[in-house]
PDB file of N, CA, C and O in Angstrom:
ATOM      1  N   UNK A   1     175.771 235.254  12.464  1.00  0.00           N
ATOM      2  CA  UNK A   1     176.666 234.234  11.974  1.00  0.00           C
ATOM      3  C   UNK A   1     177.018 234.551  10.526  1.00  0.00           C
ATOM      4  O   UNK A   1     176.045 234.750   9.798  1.00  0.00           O
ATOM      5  N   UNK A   2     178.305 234.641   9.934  1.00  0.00           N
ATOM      6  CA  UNK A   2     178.556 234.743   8.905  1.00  0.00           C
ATOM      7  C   UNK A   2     179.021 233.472   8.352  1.00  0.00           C
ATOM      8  O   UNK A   2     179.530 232.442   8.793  1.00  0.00           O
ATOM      9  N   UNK A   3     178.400 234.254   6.438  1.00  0.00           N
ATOM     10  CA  UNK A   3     178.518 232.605   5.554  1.00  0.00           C
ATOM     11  C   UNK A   3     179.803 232.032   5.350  1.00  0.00           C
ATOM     12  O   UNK A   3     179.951 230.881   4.938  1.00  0.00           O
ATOM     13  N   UNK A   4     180.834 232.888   5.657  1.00  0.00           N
ATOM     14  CA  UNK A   4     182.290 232.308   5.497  1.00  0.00           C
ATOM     15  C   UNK A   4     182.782 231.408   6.436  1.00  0.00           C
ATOM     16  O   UNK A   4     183.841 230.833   6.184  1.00  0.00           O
ATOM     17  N   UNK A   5     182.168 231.179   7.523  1.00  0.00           N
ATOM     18  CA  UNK A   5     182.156 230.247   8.520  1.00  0.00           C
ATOM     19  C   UNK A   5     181.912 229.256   8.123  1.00  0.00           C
ATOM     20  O   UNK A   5     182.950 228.594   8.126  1.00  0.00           O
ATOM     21  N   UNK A   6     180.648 228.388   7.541  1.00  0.00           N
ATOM     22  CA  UNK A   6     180.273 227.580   6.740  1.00  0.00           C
ATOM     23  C   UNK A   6     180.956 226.906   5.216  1.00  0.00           C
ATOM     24  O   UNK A   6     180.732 225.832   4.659  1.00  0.00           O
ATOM     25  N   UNK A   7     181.913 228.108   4.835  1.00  0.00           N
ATOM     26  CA  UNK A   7     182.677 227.207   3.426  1.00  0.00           C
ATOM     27  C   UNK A   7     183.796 226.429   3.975  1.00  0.00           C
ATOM     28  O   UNK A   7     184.600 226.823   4.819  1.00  0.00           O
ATOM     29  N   UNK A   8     183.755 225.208   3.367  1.00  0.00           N
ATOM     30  CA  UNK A   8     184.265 224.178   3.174  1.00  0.00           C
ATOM     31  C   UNK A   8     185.401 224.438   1.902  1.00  0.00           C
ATOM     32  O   UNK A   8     185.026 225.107   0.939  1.00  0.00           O
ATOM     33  N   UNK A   9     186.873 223.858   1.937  1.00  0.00           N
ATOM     34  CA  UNK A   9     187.692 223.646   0.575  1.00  0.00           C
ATOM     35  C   UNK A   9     187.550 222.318   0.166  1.00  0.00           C
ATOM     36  O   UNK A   9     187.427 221.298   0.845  1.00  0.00           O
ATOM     37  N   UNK A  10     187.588 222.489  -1.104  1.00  0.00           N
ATOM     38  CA  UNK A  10     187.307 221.120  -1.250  1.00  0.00           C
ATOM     39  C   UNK A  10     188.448 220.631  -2.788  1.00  0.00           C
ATOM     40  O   UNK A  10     188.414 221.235  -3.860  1.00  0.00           O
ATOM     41  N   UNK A  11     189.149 219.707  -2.553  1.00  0.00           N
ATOM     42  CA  UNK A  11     190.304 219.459  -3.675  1.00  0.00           C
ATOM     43  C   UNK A  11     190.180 218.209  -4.438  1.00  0.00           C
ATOM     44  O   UNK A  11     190.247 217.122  -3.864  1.00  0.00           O
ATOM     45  N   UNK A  12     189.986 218.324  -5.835  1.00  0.00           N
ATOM     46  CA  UNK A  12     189.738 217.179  -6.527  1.00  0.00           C
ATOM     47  C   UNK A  12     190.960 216.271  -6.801  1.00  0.00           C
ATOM     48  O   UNK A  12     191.905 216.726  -7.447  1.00  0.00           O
ATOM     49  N   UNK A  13     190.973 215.191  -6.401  1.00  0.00           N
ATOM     50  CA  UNK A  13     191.873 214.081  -6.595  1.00  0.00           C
ATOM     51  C   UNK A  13     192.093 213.478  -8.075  1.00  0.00           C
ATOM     52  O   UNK A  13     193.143 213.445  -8.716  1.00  0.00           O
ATOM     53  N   UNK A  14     191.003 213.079  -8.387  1.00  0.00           N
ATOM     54  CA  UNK A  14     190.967 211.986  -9.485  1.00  0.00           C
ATOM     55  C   UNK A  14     189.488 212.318 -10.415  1.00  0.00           C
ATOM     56  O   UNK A  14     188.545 213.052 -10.120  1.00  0.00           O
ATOM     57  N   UNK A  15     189.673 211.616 -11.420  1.00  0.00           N
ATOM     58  CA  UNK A  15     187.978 212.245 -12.461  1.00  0.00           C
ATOM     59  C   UNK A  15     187.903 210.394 -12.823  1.00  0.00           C
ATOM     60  O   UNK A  15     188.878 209.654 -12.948  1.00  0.00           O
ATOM     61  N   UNK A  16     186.836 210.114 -12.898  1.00  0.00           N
ATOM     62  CA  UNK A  16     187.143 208.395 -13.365  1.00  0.00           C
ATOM     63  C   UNK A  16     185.649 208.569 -14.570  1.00  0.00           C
ATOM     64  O   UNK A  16     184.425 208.698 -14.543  1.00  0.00           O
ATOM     65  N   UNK A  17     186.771 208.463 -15.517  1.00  0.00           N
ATOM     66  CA  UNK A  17     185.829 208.572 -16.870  1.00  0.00           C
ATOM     67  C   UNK A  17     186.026 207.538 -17.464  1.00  0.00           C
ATOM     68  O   UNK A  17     187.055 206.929 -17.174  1.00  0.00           O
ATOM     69  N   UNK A  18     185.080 206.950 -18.540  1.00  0.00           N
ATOM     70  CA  UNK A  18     185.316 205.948 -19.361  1.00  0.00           C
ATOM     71  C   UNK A  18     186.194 206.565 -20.276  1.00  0.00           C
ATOM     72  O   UNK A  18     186.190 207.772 -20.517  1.00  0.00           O
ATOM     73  N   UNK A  19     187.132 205.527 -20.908  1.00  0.00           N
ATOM     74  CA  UNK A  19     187.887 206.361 -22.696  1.00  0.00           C
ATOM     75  C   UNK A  19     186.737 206.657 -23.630  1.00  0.00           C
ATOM     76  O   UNK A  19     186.657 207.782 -24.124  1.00  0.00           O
ATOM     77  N   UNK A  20     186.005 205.898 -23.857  1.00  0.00           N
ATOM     78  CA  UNK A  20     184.635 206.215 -24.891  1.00  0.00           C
ATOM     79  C   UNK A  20     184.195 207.376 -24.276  1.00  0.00           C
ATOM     80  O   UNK A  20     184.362 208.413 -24.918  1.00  0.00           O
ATOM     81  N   UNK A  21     183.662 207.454 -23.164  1.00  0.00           N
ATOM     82  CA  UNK A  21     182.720 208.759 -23.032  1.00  0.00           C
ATOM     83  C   UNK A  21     184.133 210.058 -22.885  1.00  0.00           C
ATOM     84  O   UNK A  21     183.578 211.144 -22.713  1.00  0.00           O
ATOM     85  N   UNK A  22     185.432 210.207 -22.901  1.00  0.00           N
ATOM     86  CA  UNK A  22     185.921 210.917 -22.931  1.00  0.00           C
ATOM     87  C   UNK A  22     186.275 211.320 -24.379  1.00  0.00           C
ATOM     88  O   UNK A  22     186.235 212.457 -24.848  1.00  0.00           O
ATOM     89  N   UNK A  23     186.610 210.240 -24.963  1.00  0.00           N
ATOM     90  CA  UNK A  23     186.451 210.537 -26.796  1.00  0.00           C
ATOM     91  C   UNK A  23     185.456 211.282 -27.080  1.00  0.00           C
ATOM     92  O   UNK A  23     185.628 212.405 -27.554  1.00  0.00           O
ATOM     93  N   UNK A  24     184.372 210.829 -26.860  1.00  0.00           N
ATOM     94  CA  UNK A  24     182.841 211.626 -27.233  1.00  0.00           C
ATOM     95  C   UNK A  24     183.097 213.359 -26.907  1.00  0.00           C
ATOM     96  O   UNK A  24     182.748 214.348 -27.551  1.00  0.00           O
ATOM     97  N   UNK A  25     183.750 213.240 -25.802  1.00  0.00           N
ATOM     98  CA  UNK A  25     183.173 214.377 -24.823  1.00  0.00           C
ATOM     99  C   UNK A  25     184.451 215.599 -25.921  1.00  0.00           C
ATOM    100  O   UNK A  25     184.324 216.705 -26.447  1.00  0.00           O
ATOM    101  N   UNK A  26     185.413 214.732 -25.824  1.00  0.00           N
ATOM    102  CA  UNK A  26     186.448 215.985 -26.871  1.00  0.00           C
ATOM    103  C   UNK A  26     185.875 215.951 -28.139  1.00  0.00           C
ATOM    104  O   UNK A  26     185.520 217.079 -28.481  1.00  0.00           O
ATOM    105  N   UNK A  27     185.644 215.064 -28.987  1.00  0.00           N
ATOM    106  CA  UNK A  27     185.390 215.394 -30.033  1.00  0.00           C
ATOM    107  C   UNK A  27     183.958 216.370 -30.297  1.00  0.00           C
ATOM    108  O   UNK A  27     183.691 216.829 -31.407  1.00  0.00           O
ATOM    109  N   UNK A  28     183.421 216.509 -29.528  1.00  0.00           N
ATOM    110  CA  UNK A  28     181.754 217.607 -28.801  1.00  0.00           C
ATOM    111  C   UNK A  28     182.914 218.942 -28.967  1.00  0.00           C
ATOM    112  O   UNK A  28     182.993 219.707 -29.929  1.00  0.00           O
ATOM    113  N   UNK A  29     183.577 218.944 -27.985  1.00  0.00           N
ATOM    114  CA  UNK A  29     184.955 220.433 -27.444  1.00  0.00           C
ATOM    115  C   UNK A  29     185.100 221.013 -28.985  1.00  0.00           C
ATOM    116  O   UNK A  29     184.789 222.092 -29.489  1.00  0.00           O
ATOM    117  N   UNK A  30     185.743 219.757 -29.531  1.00  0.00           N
ATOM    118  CA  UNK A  30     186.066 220.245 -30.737  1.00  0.00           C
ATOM    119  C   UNK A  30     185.334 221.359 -31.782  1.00  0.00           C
ATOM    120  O   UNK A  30     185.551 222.541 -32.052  1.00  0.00           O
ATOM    121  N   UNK A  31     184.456 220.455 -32.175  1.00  0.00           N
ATOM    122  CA  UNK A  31     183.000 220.528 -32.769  1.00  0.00           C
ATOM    123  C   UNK A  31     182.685 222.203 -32.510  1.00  0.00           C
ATOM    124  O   UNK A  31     182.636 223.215 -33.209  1.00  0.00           O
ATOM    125  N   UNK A  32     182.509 221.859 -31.105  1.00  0.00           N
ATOM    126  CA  UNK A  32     181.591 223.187 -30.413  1.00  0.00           C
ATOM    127  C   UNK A  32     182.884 224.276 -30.695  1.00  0.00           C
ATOM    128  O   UNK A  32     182.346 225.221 -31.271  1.00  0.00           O
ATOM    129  N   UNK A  33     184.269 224.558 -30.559  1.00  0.00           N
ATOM    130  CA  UNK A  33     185.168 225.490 -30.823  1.00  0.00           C
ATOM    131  C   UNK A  33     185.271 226.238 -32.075  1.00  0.00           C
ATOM    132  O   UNK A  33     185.788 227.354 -32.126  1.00  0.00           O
ATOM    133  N   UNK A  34     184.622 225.429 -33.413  1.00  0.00           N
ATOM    134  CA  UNK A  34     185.229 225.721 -34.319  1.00  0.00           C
ATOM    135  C   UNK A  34     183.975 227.519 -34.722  1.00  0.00           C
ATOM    136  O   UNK A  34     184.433 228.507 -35.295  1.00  0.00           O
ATOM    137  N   UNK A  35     183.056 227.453 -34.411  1.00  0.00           N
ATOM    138  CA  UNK A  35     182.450 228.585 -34.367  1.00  0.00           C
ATOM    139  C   UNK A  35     183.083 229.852 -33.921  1.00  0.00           C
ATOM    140  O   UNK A  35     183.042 230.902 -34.563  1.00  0.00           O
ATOM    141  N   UNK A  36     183.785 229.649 -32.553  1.00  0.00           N
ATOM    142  CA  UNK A  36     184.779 230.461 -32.007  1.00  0.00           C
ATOM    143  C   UNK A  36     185.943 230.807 -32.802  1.00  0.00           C
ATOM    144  O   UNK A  36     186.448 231.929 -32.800  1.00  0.00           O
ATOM    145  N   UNK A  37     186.317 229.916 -33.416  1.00  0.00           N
ATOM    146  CA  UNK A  37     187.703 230.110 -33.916  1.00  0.00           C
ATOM    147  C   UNK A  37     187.119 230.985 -35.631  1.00  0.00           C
ATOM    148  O   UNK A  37     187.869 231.614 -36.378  1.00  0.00           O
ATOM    149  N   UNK A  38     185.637 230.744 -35.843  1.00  0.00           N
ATOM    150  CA  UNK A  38     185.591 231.693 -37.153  1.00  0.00           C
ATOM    151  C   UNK A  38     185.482 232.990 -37.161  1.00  0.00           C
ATOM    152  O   UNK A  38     185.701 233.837 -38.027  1.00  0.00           O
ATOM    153  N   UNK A  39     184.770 233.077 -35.070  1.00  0.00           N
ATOM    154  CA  UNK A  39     184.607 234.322 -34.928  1.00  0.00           C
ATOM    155  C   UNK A  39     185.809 235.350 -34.775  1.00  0.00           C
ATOM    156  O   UNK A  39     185.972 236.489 -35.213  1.00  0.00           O
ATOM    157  N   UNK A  40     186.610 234.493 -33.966  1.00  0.00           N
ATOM    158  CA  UNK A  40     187.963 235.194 -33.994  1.00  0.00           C
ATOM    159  C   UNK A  40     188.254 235.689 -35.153  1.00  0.00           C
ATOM    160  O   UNK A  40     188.313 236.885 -35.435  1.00  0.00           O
ATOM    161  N   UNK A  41     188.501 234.498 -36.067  1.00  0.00           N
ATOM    162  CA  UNK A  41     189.142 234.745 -37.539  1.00  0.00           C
ATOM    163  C   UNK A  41     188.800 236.197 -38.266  1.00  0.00           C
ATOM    164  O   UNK A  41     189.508 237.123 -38.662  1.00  0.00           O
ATOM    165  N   UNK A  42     187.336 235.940 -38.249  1.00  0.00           N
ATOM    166  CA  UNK A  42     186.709 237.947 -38.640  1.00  0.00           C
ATOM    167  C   UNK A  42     186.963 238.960 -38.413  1.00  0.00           C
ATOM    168  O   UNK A  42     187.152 239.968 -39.094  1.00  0.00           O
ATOM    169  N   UNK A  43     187.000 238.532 -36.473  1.00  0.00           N
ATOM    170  CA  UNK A  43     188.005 239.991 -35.902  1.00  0.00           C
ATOM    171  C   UNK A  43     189.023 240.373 -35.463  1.00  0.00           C
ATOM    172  O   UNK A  43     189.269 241.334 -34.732  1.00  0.00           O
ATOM    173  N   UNK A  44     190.014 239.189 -36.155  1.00  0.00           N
ATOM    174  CA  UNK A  44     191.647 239.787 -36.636  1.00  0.00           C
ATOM    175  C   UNK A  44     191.594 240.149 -37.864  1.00  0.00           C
ATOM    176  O   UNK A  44     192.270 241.119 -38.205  1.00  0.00           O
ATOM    177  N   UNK A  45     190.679 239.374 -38.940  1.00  0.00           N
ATOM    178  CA  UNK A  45     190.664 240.102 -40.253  1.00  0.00           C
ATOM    179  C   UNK A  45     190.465 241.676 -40.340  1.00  0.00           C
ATOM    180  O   UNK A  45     191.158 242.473 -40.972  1.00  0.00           O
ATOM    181  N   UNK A  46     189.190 241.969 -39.440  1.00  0.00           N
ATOM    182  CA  UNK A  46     188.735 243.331 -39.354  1.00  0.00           C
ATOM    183  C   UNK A  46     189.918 243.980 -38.569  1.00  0.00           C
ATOM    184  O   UNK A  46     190.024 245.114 -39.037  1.00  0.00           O
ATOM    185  N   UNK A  47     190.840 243.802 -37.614  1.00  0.00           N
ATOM    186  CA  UNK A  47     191.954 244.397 -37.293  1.00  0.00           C
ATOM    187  C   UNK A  47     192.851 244.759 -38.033  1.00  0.00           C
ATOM    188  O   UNK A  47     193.352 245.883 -38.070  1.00  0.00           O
ATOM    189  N   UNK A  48     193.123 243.828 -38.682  1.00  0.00           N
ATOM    190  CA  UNK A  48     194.148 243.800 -39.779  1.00  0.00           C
ATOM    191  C   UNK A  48     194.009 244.624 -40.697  1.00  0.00           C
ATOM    192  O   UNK A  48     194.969 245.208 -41.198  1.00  0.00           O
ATOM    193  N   UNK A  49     192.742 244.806 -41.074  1.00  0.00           N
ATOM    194  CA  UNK A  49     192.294 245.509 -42.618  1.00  0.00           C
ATOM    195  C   UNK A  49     192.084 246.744 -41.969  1.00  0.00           C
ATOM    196  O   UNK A  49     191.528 247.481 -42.782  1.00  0.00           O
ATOM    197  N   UNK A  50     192.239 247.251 -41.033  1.00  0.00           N
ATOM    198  CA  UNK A  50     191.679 248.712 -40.223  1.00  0.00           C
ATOM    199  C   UNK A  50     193.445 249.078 -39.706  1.00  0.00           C
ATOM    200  O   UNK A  50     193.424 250.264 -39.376  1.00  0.00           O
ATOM    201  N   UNK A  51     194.363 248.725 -39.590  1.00  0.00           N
ATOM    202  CA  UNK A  51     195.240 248.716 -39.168  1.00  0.00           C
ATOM    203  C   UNK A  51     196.810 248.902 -40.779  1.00  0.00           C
ATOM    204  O   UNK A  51     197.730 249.688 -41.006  1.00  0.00           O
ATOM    205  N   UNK A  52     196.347 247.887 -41.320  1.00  0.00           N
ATOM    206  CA  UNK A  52     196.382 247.725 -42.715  1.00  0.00           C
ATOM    207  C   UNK A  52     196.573 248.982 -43.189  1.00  0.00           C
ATOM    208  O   UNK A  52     197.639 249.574 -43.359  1.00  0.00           O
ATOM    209  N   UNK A  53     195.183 249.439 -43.443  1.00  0.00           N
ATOM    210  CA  UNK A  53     194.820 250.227 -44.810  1.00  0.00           C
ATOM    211  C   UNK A  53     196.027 251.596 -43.254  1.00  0.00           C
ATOM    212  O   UNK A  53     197.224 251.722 -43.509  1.00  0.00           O
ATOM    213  N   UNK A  54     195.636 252.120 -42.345  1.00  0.00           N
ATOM    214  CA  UNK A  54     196.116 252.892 -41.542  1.00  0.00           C
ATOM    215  C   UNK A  54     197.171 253.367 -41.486  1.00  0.00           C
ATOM    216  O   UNK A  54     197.414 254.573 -41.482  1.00  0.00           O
ATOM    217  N   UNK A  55     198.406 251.948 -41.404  1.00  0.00           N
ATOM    218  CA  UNK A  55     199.745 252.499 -41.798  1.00  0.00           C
ATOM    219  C   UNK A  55     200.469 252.061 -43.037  1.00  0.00           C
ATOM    220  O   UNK A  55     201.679 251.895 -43.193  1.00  0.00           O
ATOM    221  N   UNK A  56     199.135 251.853 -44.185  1.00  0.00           N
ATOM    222  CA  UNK A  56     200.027 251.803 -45.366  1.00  0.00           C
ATOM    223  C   UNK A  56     200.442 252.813 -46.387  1.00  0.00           C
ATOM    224  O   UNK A  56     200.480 252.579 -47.595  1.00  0.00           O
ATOM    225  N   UNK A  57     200.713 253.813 -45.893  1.00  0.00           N
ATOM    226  CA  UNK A  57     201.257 254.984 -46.390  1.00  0.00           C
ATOM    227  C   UNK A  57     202.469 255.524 -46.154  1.00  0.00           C
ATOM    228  O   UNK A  57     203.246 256.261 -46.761  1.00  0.00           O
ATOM    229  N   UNK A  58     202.410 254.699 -44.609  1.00  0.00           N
ATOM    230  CA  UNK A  58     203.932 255.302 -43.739  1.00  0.00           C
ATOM    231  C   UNK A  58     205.168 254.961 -44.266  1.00  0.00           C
ATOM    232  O   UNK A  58     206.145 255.606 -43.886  1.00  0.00           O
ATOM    233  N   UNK A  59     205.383 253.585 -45.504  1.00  0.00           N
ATOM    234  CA  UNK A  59     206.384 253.744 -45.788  1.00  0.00           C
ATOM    235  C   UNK A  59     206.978 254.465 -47.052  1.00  0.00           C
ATOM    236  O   UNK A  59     208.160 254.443 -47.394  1.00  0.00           O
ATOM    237  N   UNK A  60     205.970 255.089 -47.664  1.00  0.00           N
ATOM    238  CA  UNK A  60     206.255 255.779 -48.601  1.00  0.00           C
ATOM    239  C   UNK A  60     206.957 257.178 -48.390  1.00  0.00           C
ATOM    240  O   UNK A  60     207.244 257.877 -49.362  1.00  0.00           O
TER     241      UNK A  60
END
């Protein structure tokens, strides 16, 4: 017997959240992103400055 026989689809309708616990829950999203967004920030800086220094000669 195979396990693909056994899956079920299953489609979400509706989410029933309170507004308070959904406030909470984004302002957490938030919070928790901003680490990400410094890490990014470093390694476009480090792109930039490697890319930068690379073709700044070419217009001379």
């Amino acid at each position: 017997m195979s396990v693909e026989n056994n899956k079920q689809d299953v489609t979400v309708v509706d989410i029933k959240m309170p507004f308070l616990s959904m406030v909470v829950f984004m302002v957490k999203f938030v919070i928790a992103s901003i680490p990400a967004f410094v890490i990014l920030s470093i390694i476009f800086g480090v792109l930039m400055m490697f890319f930068g220094g690379m073709f700044h000669g070419m217009g001379r």
